[in-house]
Steps between C-alpha positions, in 0.01 A plus 500: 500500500406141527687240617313213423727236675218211473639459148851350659325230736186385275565289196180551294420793248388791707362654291242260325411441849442890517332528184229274637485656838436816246243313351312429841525894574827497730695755408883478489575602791315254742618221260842610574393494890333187483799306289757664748320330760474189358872513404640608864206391726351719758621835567468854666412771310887610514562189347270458230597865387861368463428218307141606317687823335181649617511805729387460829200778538377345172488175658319631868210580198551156303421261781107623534429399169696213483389380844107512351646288211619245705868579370666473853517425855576721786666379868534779755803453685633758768514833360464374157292279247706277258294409173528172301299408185205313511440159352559526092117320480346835635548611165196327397299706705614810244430254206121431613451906586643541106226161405176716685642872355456312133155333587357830654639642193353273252164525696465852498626513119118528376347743710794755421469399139148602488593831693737592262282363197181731620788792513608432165414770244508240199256225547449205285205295498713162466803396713702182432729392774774210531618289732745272542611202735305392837494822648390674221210244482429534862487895454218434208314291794566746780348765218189243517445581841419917396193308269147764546311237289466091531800288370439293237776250405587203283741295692802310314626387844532546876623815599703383786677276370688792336446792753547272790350426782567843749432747154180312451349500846550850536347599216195271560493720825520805334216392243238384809568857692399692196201192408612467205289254234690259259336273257701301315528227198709180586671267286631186440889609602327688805329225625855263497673812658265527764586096566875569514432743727222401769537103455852428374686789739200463772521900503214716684440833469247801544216525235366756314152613702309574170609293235285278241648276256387273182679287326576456123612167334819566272260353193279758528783823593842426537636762765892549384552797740291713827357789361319760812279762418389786764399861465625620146844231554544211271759275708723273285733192721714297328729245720605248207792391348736649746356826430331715749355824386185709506259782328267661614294727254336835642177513262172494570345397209756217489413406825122536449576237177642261718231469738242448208749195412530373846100501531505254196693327630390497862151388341631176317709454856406194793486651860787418714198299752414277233844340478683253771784550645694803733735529195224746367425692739554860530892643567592721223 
């Protein structure tokens, strides 16, 4: 039976504090070690039985695992090692594990969805999904990266300005391992974006290896959103107005469509060398 004696010399809620140690995958039992020592300061194993409630042969097992999450600190002293909990800021180090389990996650969402799709016994020749907030948006670009077929795009704005700068230079990398092509359709908004961006913040960044870009004056098409198209995908971004959403439609005559509009348009379009300035130059 536990005899969690922490709770008499520690004036904060224990157990929000254990809730998000749950949370960070500590189980209740090393929070209980960990707040013990925190409460009563280093200790034997003896000890930290006493006032952990925890039973000493389940704490000999504990300390390997909480030792490889930075949890504690161990002193040998004669005959004995006395334990004391390591700085509170280590917890970070669980918090960016948690941050990279998410990304690898998100990253790898696509290639198991189009395992399990090709596994499916009902297939549908259109798919619409939905996304919502900045990581959903930087999922539909991450998605990009998977692109069999050139990228065609018509660009509302810069795309780091909302990714920001680490999401976007990795997944320029990512683009020039697989050589990817872009060609893309600039705009007036673009064009002042790209000025915030490279002139106003003096940022820098990696490039896209193969991309081309033309620009089109509002008079002649006003671009209100970025719209991507790549294999049979019809990508839909939409940043404005404090909302930040996305579509992308699975169809390939859609996305056949669209590339028979962006053509048009790419014909009636000025190439990006024709105009002054580094404010127009490639950095989707």
């Amino acid at each position: 039976m536990h005899r969690v004696r922490y709770n008499q010399a520690m004036s904060y809620d224990t157990q929000v504090i254990k809730s998000y140690f749950y949370k960070l995958g500590i189980s209740s039992e090393i929070a209980d070690i960990y707040l013990a020592l925190l409460a009563f300061g280093p200790q034997s194993i003896s000890e930290l039985a006493r006032n952990s409630g925890v039973e000493r042969t389940r704490i000999y097992r504990l300390m390997e695992e909480m030792t490889s999450s930075s949890l504690i600190q161990v002193e040998v002293e004669y005959k004995k090692s006395i334990f004391s909990a390591a700085p509170i800021e280590n917890l970070q180090i669980l918090i960016a594990k948690k941050e990279q389990e998410v990304n690898d996650l998100r990253q790898q969402f696509t290639d198991v969805h189009q395992a399990l799709t090709e596994h499916s016994t009902h297939k549908s020749t259109t798919r619409i999904m939905h996304y919502r907030g900045n990581d959903g948006v930087r999922q539909m670009y991450w998605n990009q990266t998977k692109s069999n077929t050139e990228s065609l795009s018509l660009l509302y704005e810069n795309m780091q300005i909302r990714t920001g700068l680490s999401f976007f230079e990795r997944w320029v990398r990512r683009c020039n391992e697989r050589n990817l092509k872009f060609r893309s359709i600039i705009g007036d908004n673009f064009v002042k974006t790209q000025q915030d961006w490279y002139i106003k913040a003096g940022h820098t960044n990696e490039r896209l290896a193969d991309w081309q870009g033309r620009y089109l004056p509002d008079e002649i098409f006003s671009i209100t959103h970025s719209v991507v198209i790549y294999d049979d995908v019809t990508a839909y971004y939409n940043w404005k107005g404090g909302e930040v959403f996305g579509i992308e439609i699975y169809n390939q005559d859609i996305a056949d469509s669209q590339r028979r509009l962006f053509e048009l348009l790419w014909s009636q379009a000025v190439a990006i060398d024709d105009l002054k300035g580094p404010e127009t130059k490639a950095a989707e």
